[in-house]
KEDONU-30027 format. One line per 4 residues: number of its first residue (from 1); their letters; for each residue x, y, z of N, C-alpha, C, CB. Coordinates in steps of 0.02 Angstrom, whole numbers, plus 32768, in hexadecimal, padded with zeros to 4 digits. Atoms other than C-alpha are relative to their C-alpha. Glycine has a CB too. Layout:
% residues N
NUM = A = X,Y,Z,X,Y,Z,X,Y,Z,X,Y,Z | ...
% end
This chain:
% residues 247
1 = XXXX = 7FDB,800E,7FC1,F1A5,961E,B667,8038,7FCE,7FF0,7FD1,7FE4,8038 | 7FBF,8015,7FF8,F256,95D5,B676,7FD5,7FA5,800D,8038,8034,804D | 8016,8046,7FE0,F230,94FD,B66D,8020,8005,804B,8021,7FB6,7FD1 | 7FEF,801F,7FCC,F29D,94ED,B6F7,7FD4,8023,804D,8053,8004,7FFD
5 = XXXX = 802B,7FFD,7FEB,F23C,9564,B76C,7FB4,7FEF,7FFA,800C,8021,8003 | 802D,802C,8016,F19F,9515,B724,7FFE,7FD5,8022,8005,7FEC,7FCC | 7FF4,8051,7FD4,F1DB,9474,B772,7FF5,7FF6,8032,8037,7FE5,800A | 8003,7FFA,7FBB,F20F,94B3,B81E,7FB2,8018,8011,803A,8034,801B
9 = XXXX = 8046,7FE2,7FD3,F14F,950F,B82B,7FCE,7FC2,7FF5,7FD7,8056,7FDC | 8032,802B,7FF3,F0F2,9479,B7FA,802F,7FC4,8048,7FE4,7FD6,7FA5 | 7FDF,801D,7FD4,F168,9417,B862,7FE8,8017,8055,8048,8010,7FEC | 7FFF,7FDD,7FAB,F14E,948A,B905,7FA7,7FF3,7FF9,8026,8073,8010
13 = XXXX = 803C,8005,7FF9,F08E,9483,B8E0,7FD4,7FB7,8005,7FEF,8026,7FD1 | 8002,803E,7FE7,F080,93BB,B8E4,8013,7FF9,8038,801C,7FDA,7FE2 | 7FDE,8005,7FD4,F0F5,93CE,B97C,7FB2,8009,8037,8046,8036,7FFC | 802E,7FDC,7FD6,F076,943B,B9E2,7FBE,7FD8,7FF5,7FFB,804F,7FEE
17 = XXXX = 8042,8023,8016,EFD4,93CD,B98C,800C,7FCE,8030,7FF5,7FE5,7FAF | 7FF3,8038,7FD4,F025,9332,B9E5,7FF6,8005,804B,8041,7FEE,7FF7 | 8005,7FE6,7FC5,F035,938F,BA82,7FC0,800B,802A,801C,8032,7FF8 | 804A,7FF5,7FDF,EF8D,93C3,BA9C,7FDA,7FD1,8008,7FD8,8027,7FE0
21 = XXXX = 802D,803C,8008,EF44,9321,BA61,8016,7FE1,8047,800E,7FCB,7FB4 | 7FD7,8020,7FD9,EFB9,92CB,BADD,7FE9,8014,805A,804E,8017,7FE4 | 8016,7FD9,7FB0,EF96,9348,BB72,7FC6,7FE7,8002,7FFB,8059,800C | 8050,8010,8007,EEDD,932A,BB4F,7FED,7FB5,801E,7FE8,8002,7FA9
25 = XXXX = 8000,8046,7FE6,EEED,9275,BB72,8019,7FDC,8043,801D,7FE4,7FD6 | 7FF5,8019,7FA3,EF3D,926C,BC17,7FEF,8021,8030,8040,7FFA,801C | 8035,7FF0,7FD0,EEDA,92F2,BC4A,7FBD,7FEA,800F,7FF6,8030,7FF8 | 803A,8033,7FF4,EE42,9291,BC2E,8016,7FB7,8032,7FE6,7FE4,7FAE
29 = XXXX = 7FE3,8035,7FD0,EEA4,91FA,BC72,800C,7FFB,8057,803C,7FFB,7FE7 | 8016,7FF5,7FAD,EEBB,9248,BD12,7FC8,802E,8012,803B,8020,8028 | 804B,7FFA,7FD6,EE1B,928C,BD27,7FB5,7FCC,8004,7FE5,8040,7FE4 | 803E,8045,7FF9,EDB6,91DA,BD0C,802A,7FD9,8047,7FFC,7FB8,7F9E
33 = XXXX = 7FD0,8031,7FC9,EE50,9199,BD93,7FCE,802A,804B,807C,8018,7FFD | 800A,7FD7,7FC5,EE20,922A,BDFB,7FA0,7FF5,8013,801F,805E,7FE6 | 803A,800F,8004,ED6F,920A,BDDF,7FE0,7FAB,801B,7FF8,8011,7FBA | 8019,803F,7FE3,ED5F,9146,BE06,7FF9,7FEF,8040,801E,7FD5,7FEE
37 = XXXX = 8014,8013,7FA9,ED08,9102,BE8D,802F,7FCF,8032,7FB6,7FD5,8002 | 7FD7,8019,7FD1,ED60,90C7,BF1F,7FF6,7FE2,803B,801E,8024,800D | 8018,800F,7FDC,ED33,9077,BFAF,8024,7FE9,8043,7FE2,7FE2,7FE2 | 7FC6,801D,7FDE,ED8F,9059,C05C,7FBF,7FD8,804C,804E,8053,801B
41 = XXXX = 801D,8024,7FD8,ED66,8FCF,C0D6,8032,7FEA,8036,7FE0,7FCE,7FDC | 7FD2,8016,7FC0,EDA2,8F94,C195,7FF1,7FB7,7FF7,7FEA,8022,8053 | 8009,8052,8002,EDC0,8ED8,C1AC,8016,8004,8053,8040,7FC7,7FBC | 8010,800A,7FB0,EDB0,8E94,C26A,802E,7FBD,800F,7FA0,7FF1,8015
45 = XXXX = 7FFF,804D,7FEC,EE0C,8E08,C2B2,8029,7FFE,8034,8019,7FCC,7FCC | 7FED,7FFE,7FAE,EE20,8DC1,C360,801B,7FAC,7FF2,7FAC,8011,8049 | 7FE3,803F,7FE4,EE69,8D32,C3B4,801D,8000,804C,8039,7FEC,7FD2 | 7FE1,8014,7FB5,EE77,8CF3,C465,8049,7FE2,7FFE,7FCE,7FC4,8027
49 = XXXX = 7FBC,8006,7FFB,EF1F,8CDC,C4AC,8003,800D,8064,802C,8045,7FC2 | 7FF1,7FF6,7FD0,EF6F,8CCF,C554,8043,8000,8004,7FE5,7FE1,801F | 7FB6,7FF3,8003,EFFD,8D28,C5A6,803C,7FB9,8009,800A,8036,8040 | 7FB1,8017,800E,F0A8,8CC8,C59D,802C,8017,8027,801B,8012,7FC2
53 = XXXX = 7FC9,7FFD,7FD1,F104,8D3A,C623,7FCA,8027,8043,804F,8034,7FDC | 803F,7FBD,7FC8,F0BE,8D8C,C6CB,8053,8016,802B,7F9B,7FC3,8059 | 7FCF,7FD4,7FD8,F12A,8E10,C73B,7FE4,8003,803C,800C,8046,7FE6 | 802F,7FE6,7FC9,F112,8E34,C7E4,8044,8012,8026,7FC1,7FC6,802A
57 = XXXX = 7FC0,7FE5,7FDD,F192,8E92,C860,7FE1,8000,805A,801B,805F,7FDA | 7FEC,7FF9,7F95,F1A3,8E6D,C923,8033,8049,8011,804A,7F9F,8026 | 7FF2,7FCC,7FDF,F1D4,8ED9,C996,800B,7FFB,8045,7FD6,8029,7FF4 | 8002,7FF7,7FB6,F22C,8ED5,CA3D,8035,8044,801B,801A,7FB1,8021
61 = XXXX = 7FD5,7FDD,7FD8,F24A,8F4C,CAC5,8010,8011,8024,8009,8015,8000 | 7FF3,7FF5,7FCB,F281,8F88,CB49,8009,8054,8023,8033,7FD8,8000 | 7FFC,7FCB,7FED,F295,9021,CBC6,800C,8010,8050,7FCE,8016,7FE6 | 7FFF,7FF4,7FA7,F2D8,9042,CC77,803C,8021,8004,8002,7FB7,8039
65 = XXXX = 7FD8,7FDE,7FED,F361,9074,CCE1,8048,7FE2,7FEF,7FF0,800C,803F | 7FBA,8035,7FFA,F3E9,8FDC,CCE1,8010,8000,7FB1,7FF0,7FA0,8024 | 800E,8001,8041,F429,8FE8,CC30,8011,7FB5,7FD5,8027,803C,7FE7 | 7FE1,807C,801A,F48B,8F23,CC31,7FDB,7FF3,8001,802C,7FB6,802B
69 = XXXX = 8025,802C,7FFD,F406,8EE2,CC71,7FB8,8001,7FDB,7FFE,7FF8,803B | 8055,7FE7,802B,F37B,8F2C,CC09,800C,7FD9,7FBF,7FF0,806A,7FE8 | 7FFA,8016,8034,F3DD,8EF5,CB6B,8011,7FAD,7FFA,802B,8029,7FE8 | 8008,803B,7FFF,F408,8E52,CBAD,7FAE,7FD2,8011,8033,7FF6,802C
73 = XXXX = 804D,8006,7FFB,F345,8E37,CBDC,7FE3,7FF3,7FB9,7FDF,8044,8020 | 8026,7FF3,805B,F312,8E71,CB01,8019,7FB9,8004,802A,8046,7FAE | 7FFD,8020,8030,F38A,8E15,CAC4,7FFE,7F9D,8017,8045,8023,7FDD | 801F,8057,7FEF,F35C,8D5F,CB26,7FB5,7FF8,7FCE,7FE2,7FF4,806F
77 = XXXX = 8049,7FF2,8033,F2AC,8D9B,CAE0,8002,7FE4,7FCD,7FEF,8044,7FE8 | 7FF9,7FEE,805C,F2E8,8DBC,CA2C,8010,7FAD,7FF9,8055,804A,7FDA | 7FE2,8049,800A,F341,8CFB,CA42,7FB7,7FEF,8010,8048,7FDD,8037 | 803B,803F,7FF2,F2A6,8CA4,CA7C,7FD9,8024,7FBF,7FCA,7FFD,8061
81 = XXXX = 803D,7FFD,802F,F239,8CF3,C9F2,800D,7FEC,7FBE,7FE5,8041,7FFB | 7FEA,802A,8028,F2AA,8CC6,C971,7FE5,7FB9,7FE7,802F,7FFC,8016 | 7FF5,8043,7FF1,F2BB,8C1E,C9B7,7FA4,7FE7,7FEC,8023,7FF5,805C | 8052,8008,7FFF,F1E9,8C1C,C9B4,7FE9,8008,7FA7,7FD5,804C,8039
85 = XXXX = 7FFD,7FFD,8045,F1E2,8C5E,C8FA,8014,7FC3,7FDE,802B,8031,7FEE | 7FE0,8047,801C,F250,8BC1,C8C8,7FE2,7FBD,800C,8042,7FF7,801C | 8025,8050,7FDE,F1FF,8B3D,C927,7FB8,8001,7FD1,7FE7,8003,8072 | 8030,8010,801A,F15E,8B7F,C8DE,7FF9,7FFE,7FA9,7FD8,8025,8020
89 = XXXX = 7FE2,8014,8032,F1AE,8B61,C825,8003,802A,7FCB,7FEB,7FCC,7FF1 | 7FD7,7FBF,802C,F200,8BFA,C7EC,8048,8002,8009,7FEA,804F,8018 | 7FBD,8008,8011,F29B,8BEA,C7A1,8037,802A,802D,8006,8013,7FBA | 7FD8,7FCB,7FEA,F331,8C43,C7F6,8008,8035,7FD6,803B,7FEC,8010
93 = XXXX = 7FE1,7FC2,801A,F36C,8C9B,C755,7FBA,8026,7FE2,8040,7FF0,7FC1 | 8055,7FCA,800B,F2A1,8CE7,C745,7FFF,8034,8047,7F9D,7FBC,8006 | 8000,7FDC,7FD4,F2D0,8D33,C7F2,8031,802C,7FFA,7FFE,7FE3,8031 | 7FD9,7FE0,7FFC,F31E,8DDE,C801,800D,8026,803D,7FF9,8019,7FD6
97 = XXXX = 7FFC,7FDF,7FB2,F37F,8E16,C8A8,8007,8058,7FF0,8055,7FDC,8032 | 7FC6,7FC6,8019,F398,8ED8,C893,801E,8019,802A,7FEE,8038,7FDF | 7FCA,7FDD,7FE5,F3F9,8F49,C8EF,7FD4,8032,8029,8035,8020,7FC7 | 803A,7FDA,7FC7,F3C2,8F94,C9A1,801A,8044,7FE9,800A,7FEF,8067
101 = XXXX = 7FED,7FBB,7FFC,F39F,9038,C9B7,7FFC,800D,805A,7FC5,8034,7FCB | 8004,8005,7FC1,F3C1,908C,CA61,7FE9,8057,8000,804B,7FDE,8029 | 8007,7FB8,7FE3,F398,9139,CAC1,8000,8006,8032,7FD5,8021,7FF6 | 7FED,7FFA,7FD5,F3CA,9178,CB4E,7FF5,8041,8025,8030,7FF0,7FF5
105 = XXXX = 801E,7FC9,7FF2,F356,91F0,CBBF,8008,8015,803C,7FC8,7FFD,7FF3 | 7FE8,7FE6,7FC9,F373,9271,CC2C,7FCD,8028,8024,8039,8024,7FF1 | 804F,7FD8,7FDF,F2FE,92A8,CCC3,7FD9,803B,7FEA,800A,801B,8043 | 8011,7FAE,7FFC,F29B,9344,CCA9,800D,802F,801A,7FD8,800F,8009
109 = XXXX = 7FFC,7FB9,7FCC,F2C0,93EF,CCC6,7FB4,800A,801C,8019,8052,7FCF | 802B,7FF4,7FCC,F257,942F,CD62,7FC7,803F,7FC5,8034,8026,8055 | 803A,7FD2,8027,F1AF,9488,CD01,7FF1,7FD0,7FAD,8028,8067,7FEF | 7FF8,8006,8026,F1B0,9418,CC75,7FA4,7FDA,7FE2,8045,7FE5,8006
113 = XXXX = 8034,801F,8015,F102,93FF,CC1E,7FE0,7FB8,7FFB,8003,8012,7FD8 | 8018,8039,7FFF,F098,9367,CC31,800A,7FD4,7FAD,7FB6,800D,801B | 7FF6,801A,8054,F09A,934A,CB69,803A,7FE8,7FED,7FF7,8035,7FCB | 7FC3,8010,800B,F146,9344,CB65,8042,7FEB,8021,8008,8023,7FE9
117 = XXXX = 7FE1,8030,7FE7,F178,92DC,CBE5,8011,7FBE,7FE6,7FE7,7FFA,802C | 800A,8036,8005,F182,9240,CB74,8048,8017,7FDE,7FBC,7FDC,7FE4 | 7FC6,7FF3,8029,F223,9294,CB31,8040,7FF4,804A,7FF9,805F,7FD2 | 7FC2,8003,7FBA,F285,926D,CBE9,7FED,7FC3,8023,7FFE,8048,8041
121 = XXXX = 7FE8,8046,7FDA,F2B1,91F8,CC54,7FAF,7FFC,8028,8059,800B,8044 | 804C,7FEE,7FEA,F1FE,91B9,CCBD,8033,8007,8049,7FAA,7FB9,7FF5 | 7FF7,7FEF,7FBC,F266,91DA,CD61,8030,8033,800E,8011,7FC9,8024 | 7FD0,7FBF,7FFF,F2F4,9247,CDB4,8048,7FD2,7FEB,8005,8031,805D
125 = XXXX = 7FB8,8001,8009,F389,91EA,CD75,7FF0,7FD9,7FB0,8035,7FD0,8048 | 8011,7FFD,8043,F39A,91CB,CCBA,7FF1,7FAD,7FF1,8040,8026,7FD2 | 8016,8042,800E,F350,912E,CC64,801C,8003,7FAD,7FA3,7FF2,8010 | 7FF0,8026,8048,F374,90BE,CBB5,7FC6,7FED,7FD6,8025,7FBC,800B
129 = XXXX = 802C,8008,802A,F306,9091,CB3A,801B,7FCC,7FC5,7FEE,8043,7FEB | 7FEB,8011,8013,F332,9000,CAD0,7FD4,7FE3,7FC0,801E,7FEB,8027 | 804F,801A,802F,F2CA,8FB0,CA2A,8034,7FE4,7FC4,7FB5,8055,7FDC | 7FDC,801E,8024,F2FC,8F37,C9B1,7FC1,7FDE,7FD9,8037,7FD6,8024
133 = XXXX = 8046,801E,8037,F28C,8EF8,C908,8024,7FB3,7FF8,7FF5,8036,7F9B | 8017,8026,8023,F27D,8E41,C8CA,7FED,800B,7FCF,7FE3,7FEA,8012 | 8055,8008,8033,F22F,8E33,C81F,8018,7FD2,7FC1,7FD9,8061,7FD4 | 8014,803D,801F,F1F8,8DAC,C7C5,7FFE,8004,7FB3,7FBF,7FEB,801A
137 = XXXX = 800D,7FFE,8060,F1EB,8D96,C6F8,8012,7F9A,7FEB,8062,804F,7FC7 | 7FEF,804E,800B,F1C3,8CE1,C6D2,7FBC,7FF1,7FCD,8001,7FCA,8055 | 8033,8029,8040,F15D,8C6B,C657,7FC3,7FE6,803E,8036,7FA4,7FC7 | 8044,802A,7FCA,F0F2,8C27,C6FA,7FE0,8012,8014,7FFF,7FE3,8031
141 = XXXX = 8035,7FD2,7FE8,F06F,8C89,C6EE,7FE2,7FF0,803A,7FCF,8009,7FD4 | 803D,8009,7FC3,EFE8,8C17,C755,8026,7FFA,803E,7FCB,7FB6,7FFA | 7FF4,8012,7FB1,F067,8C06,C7DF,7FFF,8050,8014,8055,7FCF,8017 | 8002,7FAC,7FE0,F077,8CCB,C7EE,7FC7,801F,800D,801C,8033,7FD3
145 = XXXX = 803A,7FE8,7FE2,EFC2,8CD6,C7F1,7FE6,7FF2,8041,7FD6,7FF2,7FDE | 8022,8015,7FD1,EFA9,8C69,C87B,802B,801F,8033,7FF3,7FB7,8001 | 7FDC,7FDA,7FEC,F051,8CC6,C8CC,7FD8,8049,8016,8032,8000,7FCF | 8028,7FCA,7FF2,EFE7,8D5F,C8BD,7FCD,8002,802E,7FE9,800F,7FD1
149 = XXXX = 8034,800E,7FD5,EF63,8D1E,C92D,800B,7FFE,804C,7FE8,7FC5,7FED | 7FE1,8014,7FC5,EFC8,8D02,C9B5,8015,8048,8039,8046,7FD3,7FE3 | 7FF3,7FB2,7FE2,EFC7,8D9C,CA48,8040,7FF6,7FFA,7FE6,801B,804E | 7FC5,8001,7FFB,F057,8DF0,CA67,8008,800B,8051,801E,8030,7FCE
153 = XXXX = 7FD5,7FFF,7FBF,F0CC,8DF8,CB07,8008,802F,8031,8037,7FFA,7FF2 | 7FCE,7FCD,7FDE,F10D,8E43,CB93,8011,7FE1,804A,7FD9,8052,8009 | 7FDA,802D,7FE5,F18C,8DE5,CBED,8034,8034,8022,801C,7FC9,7FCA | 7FCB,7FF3,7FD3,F20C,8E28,CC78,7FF6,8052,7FE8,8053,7FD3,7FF2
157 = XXXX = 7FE2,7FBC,802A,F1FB,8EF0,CC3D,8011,8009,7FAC,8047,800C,8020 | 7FFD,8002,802A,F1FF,8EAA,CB96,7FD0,800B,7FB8,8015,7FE0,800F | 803A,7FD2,803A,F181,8EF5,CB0A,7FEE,7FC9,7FC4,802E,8053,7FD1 | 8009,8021,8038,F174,8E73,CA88,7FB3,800A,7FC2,8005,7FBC,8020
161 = XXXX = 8028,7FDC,8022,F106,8EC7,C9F5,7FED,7FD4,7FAD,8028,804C,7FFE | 7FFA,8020,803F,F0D9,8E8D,C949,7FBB,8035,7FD4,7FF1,7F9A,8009 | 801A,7FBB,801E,F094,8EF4,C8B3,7FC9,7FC3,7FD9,8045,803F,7FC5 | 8053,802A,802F,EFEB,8EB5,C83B,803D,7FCD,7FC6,7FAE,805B,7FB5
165 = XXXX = 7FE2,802E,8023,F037,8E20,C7C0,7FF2,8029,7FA5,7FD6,7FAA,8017 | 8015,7FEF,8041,F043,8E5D,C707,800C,7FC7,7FC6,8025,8041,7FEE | 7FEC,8051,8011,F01D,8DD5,C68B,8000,8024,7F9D,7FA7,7FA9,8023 | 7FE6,8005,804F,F068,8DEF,C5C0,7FF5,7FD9,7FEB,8038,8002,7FEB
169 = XXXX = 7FE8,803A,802E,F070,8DA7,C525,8044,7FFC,7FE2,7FD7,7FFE,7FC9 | 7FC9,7FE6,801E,F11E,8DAC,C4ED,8004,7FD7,7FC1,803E,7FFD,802D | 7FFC,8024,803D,F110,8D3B,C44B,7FCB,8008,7FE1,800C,7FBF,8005 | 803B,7FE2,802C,F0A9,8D9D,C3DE,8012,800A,7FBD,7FE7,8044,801A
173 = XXXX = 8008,7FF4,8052,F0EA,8DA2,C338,7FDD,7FCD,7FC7,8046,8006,7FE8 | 803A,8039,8017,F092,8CF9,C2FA,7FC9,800D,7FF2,7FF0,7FD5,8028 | 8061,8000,8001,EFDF,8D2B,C334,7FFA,803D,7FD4,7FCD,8011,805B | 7FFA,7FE5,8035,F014,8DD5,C2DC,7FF6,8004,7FC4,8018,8003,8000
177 = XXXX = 8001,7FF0,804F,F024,8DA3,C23A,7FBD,7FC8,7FEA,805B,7FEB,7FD1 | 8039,802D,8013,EF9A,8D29,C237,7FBF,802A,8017,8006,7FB1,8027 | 803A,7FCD,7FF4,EF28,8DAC,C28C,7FF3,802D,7FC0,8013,8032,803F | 7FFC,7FC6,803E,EF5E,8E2A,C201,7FE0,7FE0,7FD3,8048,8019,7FE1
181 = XXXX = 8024,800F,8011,EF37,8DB8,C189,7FB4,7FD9,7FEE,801A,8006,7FFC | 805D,8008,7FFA,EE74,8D87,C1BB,7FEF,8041,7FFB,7FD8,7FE0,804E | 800B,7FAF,801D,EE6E,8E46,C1C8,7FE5,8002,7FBB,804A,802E,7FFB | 800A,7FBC,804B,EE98,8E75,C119,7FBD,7FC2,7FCC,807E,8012,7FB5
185 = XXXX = 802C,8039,8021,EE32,8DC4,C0D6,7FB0,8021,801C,8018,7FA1,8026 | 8046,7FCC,8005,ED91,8E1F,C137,7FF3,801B,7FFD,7FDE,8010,800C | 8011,7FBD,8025,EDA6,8EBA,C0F5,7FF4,7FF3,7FBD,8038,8035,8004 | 7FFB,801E,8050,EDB1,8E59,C04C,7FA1,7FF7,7FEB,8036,7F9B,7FFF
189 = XXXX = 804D,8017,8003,ED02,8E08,C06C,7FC5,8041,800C,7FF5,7FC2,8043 | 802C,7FCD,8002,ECB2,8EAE,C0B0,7FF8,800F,7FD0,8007,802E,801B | 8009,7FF8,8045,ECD3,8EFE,C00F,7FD4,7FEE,7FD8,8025,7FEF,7FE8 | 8046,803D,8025,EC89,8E7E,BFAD,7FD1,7FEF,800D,8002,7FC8,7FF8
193 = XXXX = 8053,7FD5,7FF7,EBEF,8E91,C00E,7FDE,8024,7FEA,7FF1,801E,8022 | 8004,7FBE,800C,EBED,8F38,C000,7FEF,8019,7FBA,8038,8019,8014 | 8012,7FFB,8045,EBF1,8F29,BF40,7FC4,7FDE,7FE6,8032,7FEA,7FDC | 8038,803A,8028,EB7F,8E9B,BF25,7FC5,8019,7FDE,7FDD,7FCB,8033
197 = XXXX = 8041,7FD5,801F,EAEE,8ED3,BEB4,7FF4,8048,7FE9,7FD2,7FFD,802B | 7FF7,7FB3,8011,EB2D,8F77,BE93,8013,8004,7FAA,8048,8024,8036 | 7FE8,800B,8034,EB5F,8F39,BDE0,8059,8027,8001,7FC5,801A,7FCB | 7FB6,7FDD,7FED,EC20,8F7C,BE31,8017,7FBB,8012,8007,8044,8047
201 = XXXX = 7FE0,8033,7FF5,ECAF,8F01,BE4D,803B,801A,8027,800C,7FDB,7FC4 | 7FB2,7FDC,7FD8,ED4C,8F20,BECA,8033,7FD7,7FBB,801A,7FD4,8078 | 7FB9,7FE4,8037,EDE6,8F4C,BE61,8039,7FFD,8031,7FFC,805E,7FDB | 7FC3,7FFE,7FF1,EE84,8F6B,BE8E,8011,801A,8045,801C,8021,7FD1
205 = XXXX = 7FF8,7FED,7FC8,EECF,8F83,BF3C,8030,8043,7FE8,801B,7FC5,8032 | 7FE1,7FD2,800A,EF00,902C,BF47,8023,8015,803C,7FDD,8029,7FE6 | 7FE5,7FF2,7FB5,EF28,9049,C004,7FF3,7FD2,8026,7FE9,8039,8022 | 8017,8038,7FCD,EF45,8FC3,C092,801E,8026,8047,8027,7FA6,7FEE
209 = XXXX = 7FF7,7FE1,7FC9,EF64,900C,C13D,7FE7,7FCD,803A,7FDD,8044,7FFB | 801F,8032,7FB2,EF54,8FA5,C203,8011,8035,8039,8035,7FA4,8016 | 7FF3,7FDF,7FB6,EF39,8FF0,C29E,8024,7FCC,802F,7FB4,8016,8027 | 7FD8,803C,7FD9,EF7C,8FBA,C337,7FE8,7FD2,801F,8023,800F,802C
213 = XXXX = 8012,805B,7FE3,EF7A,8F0C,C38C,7FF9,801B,8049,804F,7FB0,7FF6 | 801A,7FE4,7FD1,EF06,8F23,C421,8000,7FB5,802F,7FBA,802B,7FEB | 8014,803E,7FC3,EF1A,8EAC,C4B9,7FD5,7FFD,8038,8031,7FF1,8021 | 8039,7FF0,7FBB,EE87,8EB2,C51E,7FFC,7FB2,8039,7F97,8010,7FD4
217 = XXXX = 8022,8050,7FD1,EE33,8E36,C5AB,7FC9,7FFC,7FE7,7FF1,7FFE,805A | 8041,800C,801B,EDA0,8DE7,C578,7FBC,800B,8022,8002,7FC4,7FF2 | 8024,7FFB,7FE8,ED4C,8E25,C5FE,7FF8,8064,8005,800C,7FCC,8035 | 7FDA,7F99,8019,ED83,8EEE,C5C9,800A,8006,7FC7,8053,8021,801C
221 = XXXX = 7FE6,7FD3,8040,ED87,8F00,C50C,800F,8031,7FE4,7FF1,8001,7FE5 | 7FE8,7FBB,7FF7,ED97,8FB0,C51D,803D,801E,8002,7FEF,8012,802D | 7FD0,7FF9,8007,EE3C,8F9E,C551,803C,7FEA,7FDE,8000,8003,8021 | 7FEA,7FFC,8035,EED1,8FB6,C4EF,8037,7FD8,7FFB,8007,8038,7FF1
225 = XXXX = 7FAE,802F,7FE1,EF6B,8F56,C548,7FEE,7FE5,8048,8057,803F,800E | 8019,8031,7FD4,EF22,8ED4,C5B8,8031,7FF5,8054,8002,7FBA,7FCC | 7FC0,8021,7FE2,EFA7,8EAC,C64B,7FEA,7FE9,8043,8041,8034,8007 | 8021,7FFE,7FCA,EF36,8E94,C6D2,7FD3,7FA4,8006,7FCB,804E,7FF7
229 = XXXX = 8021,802D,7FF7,EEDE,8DE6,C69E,8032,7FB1,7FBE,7FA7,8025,7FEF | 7FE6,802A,802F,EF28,8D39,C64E,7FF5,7FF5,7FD0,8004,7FD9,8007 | 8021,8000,8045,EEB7,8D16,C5CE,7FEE,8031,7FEA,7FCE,7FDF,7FF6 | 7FED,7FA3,800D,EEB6,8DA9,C560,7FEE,7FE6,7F9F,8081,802A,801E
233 = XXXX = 8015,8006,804B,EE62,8DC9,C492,803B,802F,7FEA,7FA9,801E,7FEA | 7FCE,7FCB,8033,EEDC,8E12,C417,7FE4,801F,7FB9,8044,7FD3,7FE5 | 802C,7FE4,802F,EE94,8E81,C39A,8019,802A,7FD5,7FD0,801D,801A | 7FF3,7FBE,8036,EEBE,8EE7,C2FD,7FD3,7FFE,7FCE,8047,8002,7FD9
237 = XXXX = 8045,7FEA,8049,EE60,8F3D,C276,8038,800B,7FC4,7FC0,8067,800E | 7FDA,7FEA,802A,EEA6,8F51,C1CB,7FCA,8036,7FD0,8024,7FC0,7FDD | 8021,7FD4,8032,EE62,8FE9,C152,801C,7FF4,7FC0,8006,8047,800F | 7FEC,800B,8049,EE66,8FC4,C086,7FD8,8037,7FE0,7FEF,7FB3,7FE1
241 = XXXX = 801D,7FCF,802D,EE40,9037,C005,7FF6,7FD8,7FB8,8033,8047,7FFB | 7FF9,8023,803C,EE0D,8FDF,BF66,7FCF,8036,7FBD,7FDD,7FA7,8013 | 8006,7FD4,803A,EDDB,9035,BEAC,7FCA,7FD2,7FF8,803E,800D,7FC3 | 804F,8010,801A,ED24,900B,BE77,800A,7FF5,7FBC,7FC5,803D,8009
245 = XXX = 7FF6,8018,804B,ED0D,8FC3,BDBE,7FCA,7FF6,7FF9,8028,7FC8,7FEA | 8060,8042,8038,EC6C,8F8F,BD42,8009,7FC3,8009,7FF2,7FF8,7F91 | 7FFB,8050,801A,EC64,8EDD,BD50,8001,7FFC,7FBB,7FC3,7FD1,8015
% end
C-alpha cells in the first residue's frame, strides 16, 4: 500500500476510535445527570401587616320634578359632607368631587307594564334624576372605619349613600422581599430534614420558583386579597428544586 494512503487510513481510524470513546463518555455523563436524585421542597412564610390606604365612595342623590331646585338641594348636601369628611380629619386632596350624572324621565305610555315603570317619570309630567359620587383614598384608615359606622342620610329629597370601606396595603415591596427570603431559607431547612439520616446531602440548587403574595385577614386565611378587614397576614410560598449527593 501507497505510505501516504497508509497514513490517511490509520489516521481516519484513530479519528473514529476518539469519537466513540468520547461519545461514550457524555453519554454516560448524561445518563448519571439524568439519573441523580433530586428533591423539591415548599418554604412558608407569613407576616402580619396592616393596611396603609382604605377607599370608600359616597353617594348623593336626588329625583323629582323641579330640576334647579333638586340640584341646588344635592349639591348643599355634597358641600356639607365634604365639609364633615374634613372636620373629621381627611385631607381635602384624599377627597374626590366627580362629575354629576343626570336623566331626564318621561311619563309612561298608557298600558305600560308594572316592571318597567322604573324606566319613566313616577307621575304624568316628566321628572329628573340627579346623582353625584364622592370618593375617598387616604392613609386614615381608623378614621374611615369609624366613618363607616356612621348611618347614612336622607335630608330634604336628598339620598345620601355610602358603599362598604376597602382597606389596602399599598407599600408592599419591603415585606416582599423579606417574606421571599424566609420562604426560600425554609425551604432550605425542610430539605435538610428531609435528608437527615439518609446518608444524602442537598446539592446544588437547580430550580427556585415563588408563588403569589397572598393577603388574607386573619380571621379568613382562605382568602386571597383581603380588602375587607385592617389587620391582614401576607403570605407566600417559594418551591426549590435541589440535586441530592453522598455525603
Amino acid at each position: 500500500m501507497n505510505p501516504s494512503r497508509l497514513g490517511f487510513f490509520l489516521l481516519g481510524i484513530t479519528l473514529s476510535f476518539g469519537f466513540i470513546v468520547g461519545a461514550d463518555r457524555i453519554g454516560k455523563a448524561i445518563a448519571y445527570r439524568r439519573t441523580s436524585p433530586e428533591l423539591s421542597v415548599r418554604g412558608v412564610a407569613t407576616q402580619p401587616a396592616k393596611a396603609d390606604v382604605a377607599t370608600m365612595v359616597y353617594g348623593v342623590s336626588w329625583r323629582g320634578e323641579n330640576y334647579a331646585a333638586g340640584r341646588t338641594q344635592l349639591e348643599q348636601r355634597r358641600d356639607v359632607l365634604v365639609a364633615k369628611l374634613q372636620s373629621a380629619g381627611i385631607p381635602l386632596a384624599d377627597i374626590q368631587v366627580r362629575a354629576q350624572d343626570f336623566n331626564r324621565y318621561l311619563p309612561a305610555p298608557v298600558g305600560t307594564k308594572p316592571e318597567n315603570m322604573g324606566r319613566f317619570a313616577r307621575g304624568t309630567v316628566p321628572d329628573f334624576a340627579i346623582e353625584q359620587q364622592i370618593a375617598v383614598r387616604t392613609s386614615k384608615v381608623d378614621t374611615i372605619a369609624k366613618l363607616a359606622l356612621e348611618p347614612v342620610e336622607f335630608i330634604d329629597d336628598v339620598i345620601v349613600s355610602r358603599s362598604a370601606p376597602a382597606y389596602r396595603i399599598a407599600q408592599l415591596d419591603e415585606a416582599k422581599r423579606e417574606l421571599l427570603e424566609s420562604a426560600t431559607k425554609d425551604a432550605r431547612r425542610r430539605a435538610d430534614v428531609l435528608v437527615t439520616g439518609s446518608g444524602s446531602k442537598v446539592g446544588s440548587l437547580l430550580e427556585a420558583s415563588q408563588g403569589m403574595f397572598e393577603v388574607s385577614s386573619p380571621d379568613n386565611p382562605e382568602s386571597d386579597f383581603d380588602t375587607t378587614s385592617i389587620n391582614k397576614v401576607i403570605r407566600v410560598v417559594a418551591t426549590l428544586r435541589f440535586e441530592i449527593t453522598k455525603e
